[in-house]
N, C-alpha and C positions, 0 to 999 in steps of 0.2 A: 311199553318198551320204546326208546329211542331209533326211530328209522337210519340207521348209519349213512345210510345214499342222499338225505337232507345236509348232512355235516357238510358238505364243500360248498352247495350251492349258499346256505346261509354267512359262510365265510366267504364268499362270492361277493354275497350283497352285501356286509361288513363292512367290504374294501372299498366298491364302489360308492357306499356310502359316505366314506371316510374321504375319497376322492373329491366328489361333489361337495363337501364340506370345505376342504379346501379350496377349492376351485370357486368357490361363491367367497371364500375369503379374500383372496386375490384382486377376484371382480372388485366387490368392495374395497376393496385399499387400494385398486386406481380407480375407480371413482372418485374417492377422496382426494388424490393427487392431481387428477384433471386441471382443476381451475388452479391450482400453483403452475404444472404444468405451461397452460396456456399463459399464464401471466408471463411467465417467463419467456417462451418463443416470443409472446410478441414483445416483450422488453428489448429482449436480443435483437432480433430484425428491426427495431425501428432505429436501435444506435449502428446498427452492422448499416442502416440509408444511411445517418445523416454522418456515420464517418467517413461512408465513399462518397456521398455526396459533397463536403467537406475537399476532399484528394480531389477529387475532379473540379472542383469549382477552381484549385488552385493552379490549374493547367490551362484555363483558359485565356480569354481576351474579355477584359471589361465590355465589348460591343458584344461577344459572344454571350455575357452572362447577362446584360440586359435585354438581349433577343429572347432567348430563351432560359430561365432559370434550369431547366431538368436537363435541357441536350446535351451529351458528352461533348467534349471538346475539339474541336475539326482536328487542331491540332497542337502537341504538349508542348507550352511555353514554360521554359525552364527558367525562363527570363525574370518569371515571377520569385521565384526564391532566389536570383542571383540579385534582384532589386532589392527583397526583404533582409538578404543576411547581409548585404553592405550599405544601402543607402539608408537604411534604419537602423543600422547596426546589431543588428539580432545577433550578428556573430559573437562580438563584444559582448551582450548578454548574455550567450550561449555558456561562453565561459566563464563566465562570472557564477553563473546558476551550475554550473559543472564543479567549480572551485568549491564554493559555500555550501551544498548540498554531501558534495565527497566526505570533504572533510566533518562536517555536521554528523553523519552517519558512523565514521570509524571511531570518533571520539564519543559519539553517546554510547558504540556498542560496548567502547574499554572501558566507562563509568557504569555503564546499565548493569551489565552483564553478572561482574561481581556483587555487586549491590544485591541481584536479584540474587543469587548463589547463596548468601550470607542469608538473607531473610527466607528464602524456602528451605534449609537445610539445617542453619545451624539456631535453636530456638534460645532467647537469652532473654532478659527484663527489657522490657521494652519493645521487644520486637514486630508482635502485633499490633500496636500501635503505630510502629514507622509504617506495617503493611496496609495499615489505613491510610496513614495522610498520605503514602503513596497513591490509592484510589479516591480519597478525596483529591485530590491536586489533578485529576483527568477532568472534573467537573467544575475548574475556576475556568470561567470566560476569557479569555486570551485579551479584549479590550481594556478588563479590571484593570491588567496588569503594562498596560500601555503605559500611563503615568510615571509608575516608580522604574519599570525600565529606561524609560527616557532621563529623566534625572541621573540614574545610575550610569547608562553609556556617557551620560553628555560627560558628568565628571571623571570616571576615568578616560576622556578625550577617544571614544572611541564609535561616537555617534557617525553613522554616514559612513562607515569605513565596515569591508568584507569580514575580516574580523569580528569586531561587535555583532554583524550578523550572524555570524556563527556562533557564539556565546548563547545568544536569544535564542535561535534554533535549538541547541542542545537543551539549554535551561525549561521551555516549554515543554519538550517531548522527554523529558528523563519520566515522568510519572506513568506514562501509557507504556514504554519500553520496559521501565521495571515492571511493571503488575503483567504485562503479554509473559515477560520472560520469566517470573516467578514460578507460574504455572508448569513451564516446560521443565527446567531445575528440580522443581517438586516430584514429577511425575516418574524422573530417574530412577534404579534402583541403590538403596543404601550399601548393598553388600559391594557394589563396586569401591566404593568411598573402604571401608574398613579393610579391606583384600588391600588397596591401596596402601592402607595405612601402617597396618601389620607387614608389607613391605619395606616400611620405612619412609615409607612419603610425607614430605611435610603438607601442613596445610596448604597453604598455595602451588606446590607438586600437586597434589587431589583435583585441586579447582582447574588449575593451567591443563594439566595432561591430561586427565581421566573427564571428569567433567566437561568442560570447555568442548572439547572434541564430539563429545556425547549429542550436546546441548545445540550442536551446530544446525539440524534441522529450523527450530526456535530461533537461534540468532538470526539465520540467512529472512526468517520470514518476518521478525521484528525490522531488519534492514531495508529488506523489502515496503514495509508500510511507509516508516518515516522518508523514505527516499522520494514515495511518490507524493507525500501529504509534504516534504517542502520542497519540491522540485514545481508544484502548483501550487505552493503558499502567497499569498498577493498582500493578504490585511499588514503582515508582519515588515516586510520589507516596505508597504508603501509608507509608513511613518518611520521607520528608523534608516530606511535611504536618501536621501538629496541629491546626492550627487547623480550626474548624468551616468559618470561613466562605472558606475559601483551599481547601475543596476543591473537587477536579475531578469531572467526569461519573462517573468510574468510581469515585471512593469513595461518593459520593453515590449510585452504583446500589448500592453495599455496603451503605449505612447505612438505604435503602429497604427491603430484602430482612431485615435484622434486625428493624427496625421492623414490616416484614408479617408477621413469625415472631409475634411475640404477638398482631397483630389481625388474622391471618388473610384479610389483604387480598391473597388472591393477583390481584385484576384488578389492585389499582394497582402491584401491579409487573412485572406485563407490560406497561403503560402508560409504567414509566420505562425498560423495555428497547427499548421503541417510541423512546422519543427519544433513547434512546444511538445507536441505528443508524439512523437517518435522514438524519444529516448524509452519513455515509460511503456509504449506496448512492445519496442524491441527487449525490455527488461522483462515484461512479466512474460513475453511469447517465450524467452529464454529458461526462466527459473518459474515456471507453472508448476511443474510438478512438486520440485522442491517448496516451493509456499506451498500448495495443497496439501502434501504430505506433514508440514511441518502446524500448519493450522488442526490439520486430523489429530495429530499428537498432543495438541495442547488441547481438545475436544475429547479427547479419551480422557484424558486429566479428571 
């Protein structure tokens, strides 16, 4: 016969069994995580030095920085970014790079957008195919295409000019914006679209109101990419700019860094690396959540 007074304890040990079981699972799976972990802190902490070290160097006094490279600064010389953004003209880049990037960004997202719309929703002859040379065209080398771009600006007369840089901008990043945006468009639900449509909505009512709005997570973090990848684009602009006054942030950090090679101004150009990267960590400190949120979403896709 069954002792009935054993019945709890062995459900006792069951649980606790069941516990320990867990419990060593856990264990294990940060074990495993550890060394990503640690990679990571110390990834983080050696750029969280050298970007304060960066802000601080640009506070200084060239005697100060060749005394001591690590010591903070006795005292903040503001003096350095008022030399960098007018005697070098960083300002004059500043907006230039604010110009061409703005505009580069609102115009891929009104070309991107539907593009990607059309090909994740609506399936037609051919259209797996265009979703290919879309993905292939992220993997053409940007140099390839150095050549017949230049021909191409030079004859429509628009080489060297803010313009033509924006054209180039957009032309190169349509491929990565479409295939990012695809995915988010795709992962919507259809019964929005036919509720829509049984509404009376046209086709572009669907995409514009319904859609579009939907998709805005996706967008804001597609905008987000291309903003920072040409807000620090350099290859692009340094062969199809010449002109002085048509260049962007990042020749203008070039043409800084030559200029401080003979006068030995190493603060005023950590001063103009201060204002190259300010726009982009006050962007991402801004819309963090929203790009995480909007990468999650196309991760669940």
């Amino acid at each position: 016969m069954i002792n009935e007074n054993s019945i709890p304890s062995t459900r006792v040990s069951y649980t606790r069994q069941q516990r320990l079981v867990a419990i060593s699972k856990k264990v294990r799976k940060w074990l495993r995580l550890i060394p990503s972990y640690l990679v990571l802190i110390a990834w983080s902490l050696f750029t969280i030095f050298a970007i304060s070290w960066v802000v601080l160097t640009s506070f200084k006094t060239n005697r100060e920085l060749y005394a001591d490279v690590w010591a903070p600064p006795a005292e903040l010389q503001w003096e350095n970014y008022i030399k960098a953004w007018t005697t070098v003209k960083m300002g004059s880049f500043f907006l230039n790079s604010l110009i061409v990037v703005t505009v580069s960004v609102l115009i891929l997202v009104l070309i991107s957008a539907p593009v990607a719309y059309v090909l994740s929703r609506m399936k037609f002859k051919g259209s797996n195919f265009l979703t290919s040379l879309f993905i292939a065209g992220i993997g053409v080398p940007l140099p390839l295409l150095f050549i017949p771009l230049f021909f191409l600006t030079t004859k429509m007369k628009l080489i060297s000019t803010l313009p033509g840089l924006i054209l180039i901008y957009i032309a190169v990043s349509i491929p990565f914006t479409v295939y990012l945006l695809t995915g988010f468009f795709g992962s919507l639900p259809r019964e929005l679209e036919e509720s829509a449509t049984i509404d009376g909505a046209s086709d572009f009512q669907v995409y514009w109101r319904v859609m579009f709005p939907l998709a805005s997570p996706g967008i804001l973090t597609a905008a987000i990419f291309n903003f920072i990848f040409l807000w620090n684009e350099y290859q692009i602009a340094l062969v199809f700019i010449s002109e002085p006054t048509n260049r962007t942030l990042s020749l203008g950090l070039y043409s800084l860094q030559n200029a401080m090679q003979f006068t030995s101004d190493w603060v005023g150009l950590m001063a103009g690396v201060v204002i190259v990267m300010v726009p982009t960590i006050v962007l991402y400190t801004i819309l963090s959540e929203r790009l995480i949120s909007g990468i999650t979403m196309g991760a669940l896709k």
